[in-house]
N, C-alpha and C positions, 0 to 999 in steps of 0.2 A: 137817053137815060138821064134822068134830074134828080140826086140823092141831097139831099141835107142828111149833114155828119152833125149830133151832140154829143156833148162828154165833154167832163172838166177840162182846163189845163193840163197835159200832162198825159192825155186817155189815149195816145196813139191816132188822133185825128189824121193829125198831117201823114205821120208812115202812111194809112191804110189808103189815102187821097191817095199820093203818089202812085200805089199800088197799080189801083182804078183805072187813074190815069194812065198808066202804060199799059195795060189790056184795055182798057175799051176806048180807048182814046179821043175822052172827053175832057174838059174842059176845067180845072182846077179853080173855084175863084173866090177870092179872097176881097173884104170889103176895105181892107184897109190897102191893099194892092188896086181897088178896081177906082178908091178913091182919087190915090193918088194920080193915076193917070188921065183920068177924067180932068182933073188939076190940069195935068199938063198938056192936055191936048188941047184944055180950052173950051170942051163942049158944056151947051148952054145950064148944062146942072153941075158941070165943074165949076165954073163962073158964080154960081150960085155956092155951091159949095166953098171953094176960097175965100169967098167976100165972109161966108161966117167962119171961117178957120181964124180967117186973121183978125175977126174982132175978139175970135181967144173964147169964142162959143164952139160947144157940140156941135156936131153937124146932125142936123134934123133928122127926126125916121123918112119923111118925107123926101128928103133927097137922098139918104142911101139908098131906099127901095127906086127913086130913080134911076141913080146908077147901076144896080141893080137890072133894070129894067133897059137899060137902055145895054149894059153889058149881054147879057142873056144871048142878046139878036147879034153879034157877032160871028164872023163866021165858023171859027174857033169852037161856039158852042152847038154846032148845027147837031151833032153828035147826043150832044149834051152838054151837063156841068155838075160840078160836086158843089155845094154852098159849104164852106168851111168856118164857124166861127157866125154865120149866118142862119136864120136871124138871134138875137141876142135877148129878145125880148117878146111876151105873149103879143105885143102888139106890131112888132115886127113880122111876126109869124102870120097874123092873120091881114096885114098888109099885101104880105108875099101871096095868102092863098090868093086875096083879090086880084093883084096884079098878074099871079098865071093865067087865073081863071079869064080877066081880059083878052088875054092871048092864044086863051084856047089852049092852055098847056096846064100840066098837073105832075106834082111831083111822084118818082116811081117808088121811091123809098124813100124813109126817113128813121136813120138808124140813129140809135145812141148807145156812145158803150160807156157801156158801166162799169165803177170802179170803185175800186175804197178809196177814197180821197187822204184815208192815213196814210195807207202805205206808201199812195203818192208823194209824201211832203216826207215819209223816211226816205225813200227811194232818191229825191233831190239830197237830203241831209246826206247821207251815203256819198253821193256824186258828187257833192264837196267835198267830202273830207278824202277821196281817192282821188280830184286833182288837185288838192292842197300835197297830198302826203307825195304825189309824185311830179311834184314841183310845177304843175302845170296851171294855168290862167282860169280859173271860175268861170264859166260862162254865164252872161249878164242876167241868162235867165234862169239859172242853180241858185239864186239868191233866195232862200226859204224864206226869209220873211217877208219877200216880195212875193213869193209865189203862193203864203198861205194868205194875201190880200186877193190875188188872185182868184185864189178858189174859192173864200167869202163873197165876194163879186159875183164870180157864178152862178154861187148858194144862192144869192139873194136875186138877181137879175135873171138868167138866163135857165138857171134849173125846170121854170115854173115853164117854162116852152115844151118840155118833154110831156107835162101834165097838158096842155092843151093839143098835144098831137095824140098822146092817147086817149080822152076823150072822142078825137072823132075814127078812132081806129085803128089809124094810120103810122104811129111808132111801132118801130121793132128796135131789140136790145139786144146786143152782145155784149160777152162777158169779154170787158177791155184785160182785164186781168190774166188770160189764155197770153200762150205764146203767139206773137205775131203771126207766125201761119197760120195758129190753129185759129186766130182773129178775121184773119184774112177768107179763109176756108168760110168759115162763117157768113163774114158779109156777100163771099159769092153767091152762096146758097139763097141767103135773101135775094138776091140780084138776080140769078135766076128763075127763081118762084115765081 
């Protein structure tokens, strides 16, 4: 099972991974997690990777679909994987389909949930202002005005991936706005189909 999750910041991505991941128990994977380790194991597109980290450059679509690519074939994901936050970009997306398609593998789903992205950014305001009033620490990422950068970013970079997966037929949407079961309930359904 190979699902790519879309949806803003905020859409219930990571819950519904988790979910996944303990029924069918596949493989979670995260590009900013799969970088890092690549880093530090030292393998030959981490190596690649760190020399441009530390010159204070992006790291290339080139090398994340490496890592990427080289993460996948782990044993971990013999099952499968959920891409989380992957790809970010139309041209990430169509890297990805190349490099399954190398491998002779193809994604089974490719859900995005959908959301109001207002309510998101009340929903954060809210969430401040109920650990401010009960004396409790802001979490670094209730910062609303970091997080309506976040969701511009989105808008602007990674939205447009949703449009080139349906195009070739292959997105489905859930309504992230449902109560988590009833999210959850959903993405089975897909998953089973």
């Amino acid at each position: 099972m190979k699902i790519v999750f879309l949806g803003p910041p905020g859409a219930g991505k990571g819950t519904q991974s988790e979910r996944i991941v303990n029924k069918h128990g596949i493989a979670q994977l995260s590009t900013g997690d799969m970088l890092r380790a690549a880093v530090k194991a030292e393998t030959p597109i981490g190596l690649k990777a760190k020399a441009v980290m530390e010159a204070g450059d992006l790291v290339s679509d080139e090398i994340v679909i490496g890592i990427v690519s080289d993460r996948i074939e782990a044993a971990d994901c013999a099952k499968g994987f959920i891409l989380d936050g992957f790809p970010r970009t139309v041209a990430q997306a169509a890297a990805l389909d190349r490099m399954l398609e190398d491998k002779g593998m193809e994604l089974d789903a490719i859900i995005e949930l959908k959301v109001d992205q207002e309510v998101l950014i009340t929903r954060i305001e809210n969430r401040v202002r109920e650990a401010q009033a009960a004396g409790q620490p802001v979490r670094k990422d209730d910062n609303p005005a970091a997080f309506k950068q976040r969701l511009d970013a989105y808008r602007e970079q990674t939205a447009p991936v949703s449009s080139y997966y349906e195009e070739t037929g292959r997105l489905q949407t859930v309504d992230g706005m449902a109560s988590i079961d009833e999210v959850s309930k959903e993405i089975d359904q897909i998953l089973a189909g």
